[in-house]
N, C-alpha and C positions, 0 to 999 in steps of 0.2 A: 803639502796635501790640503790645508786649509785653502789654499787659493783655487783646489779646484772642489772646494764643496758648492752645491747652489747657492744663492743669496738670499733665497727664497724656500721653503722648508713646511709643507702643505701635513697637517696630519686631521684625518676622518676621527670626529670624533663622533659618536651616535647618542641623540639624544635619551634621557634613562624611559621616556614616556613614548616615545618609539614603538610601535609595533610593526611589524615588517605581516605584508597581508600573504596569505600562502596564493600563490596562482592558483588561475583557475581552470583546471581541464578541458578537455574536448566534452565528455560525458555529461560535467558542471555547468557547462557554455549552453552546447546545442541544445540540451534534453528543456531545460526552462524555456530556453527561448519557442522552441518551435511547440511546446505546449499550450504555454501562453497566447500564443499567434492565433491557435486555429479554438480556441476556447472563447475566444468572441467572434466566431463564427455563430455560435447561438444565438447572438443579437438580432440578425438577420431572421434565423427560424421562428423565432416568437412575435417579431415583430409581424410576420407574416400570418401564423395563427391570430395574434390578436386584431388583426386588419379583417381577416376572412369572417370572424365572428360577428366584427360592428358592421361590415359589409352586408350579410345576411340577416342580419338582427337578433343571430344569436345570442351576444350578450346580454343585450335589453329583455331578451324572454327571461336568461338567467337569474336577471335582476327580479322577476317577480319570484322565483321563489324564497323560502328562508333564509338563503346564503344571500348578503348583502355584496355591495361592493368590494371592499376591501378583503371579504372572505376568497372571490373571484380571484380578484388580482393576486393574495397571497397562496391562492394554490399553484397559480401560475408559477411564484417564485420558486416554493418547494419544489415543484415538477424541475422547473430549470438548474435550481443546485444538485439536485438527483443527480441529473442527468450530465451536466457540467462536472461531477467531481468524479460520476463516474468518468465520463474523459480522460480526464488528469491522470485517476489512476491509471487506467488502459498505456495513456502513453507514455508516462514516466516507469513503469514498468518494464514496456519497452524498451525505453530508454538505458534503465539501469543493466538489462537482460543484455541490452549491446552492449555495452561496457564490458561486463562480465566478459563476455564469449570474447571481446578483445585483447584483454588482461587488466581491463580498467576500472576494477570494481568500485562501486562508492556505497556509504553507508549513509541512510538517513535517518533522521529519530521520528517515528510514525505519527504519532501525537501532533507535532509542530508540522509537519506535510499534512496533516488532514485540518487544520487548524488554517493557514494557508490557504488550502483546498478550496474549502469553504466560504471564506473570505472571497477569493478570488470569482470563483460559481457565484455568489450573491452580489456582486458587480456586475458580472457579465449579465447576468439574465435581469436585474433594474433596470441596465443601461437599456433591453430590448423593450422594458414594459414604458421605460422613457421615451424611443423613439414609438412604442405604440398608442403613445398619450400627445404626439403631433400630429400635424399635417402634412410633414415633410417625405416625398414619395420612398415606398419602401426599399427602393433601389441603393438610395443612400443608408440604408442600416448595414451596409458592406464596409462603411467608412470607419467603425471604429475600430472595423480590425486592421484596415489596410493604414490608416493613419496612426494609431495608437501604436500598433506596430512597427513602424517606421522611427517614431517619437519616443515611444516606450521602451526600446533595447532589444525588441524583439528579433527586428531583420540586422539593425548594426547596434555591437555591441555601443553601452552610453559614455563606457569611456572610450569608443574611438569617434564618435559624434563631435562634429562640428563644436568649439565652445558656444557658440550665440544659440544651440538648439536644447541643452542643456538642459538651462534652466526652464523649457517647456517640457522636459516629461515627465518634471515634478505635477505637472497634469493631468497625467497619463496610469490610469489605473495598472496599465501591464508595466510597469517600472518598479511598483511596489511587486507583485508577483513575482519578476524577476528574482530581484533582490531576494525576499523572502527563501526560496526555495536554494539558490544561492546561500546564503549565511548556512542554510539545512547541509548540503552537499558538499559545499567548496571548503567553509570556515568550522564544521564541527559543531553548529549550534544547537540547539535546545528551543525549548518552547519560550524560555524568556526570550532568545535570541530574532526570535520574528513577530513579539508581539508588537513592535513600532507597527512594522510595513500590513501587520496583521489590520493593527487598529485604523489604519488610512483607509486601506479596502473596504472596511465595515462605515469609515464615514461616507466613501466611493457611493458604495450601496443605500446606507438613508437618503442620499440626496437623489439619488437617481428615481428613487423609489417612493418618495416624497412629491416629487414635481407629476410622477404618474399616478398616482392618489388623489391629487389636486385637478389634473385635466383630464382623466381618461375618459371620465362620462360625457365630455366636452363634442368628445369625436363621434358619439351616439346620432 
């Protein structure tokens, strides 16, 4: 009996620091991604108000009254997280409402999705007051959704991405959103749980919103 055991004798063992990641749903999957997608479609809309305004000389009248520049540009952003997070909500609600009526309900903790939310809306509407503070034709304010999208996890998931594309949607402001709202749905998280992807977002936003600060009376 010995001579017919293997020679060779394989045993799994699992390391103790190991965590095995739970999959992640249809619900988990589609509902971030296709929200995130069409949420920098705002880029485009503002960039476009903020074009029609320096076009007309609307702004430059703005400017003489009380409200300075910075006052301008920062209601723009309000306006745009308004209107961005209402988005979100709209369609992750949706989203979640399918689920449901499929038998795939998910729970999220409200706190860390509007936390998120947030984050995410004040990237999206910088990135517009960014491209309103170039030269670059407004046509192209379509590109961060179509490329960040593509980069960001949005149209393919990041872990079935190319490896050499990878490490570019550490770029990609819709990569942190992803994730985010993911750790919310898929992994059970908490508000601690997406303050990383939260804090990238909000750095997303200074910088975006920083460079439009600096140029926007440029385009006057």
């Amino acid at each position: 009996s010995d001579a017919q055991e293997s020679a060779i004798h394989v045993d799994e063992v699992i390391p103790a620091s190991y965590e095995e990641k739970p999959k992640i749903g249809l619900v988990e999957a589609a509902t971030p991604q296709y929200a995130v997608l069409f949420v920098f479609l705002f880029v485009m809309f503002i960039t476009e108000w903020s074009r029609e305004e320096q076009n007309h000389g609307l702004f430059r009248r703005l400017l003489t009254t009380p409200a300075g520049r910075r006052d301008l540009i920062g209601g723009k952003l309000l306006f745009g997280v308004a209107v961005c997070s209402a988005q979100m909500i709209i369609l992750f609600s949706l989203g979640l409402l399918f689920g449901r009526l499929r038998g795939l309900p998910v729970s999220v903790d409200i706190v860390g999705f509007l936390l998120v939310t947030l984050a995410l809306a004040a990237s999206s509407t910088s990135l517009g007051l960014l491209f309103s503070a170039t030269r670059l034709p407004s046509s192209l304010a379509l590109a961060p959704m179509l490329i960040g999208g593509v980069l960001g996890g949005c149209i393919l998931a990041i872990d079935f991405m190319p490896a050499w594309l990878v490490p570019i949607s550490y770029f990609m402001p819709q990569r942190y959103g992803i994730l985010g709202y993911q750790d919310l749905m898929a992994r059970g998280g908490g508000v601690l749980a997406i303050l990383p992807e939260t804090g990238i977002l909000l750095l997303f936003s200074a910088a975006f919103l920083g460079y439009a600060l600096w140029r926007f009376d440029l385009m006057e």
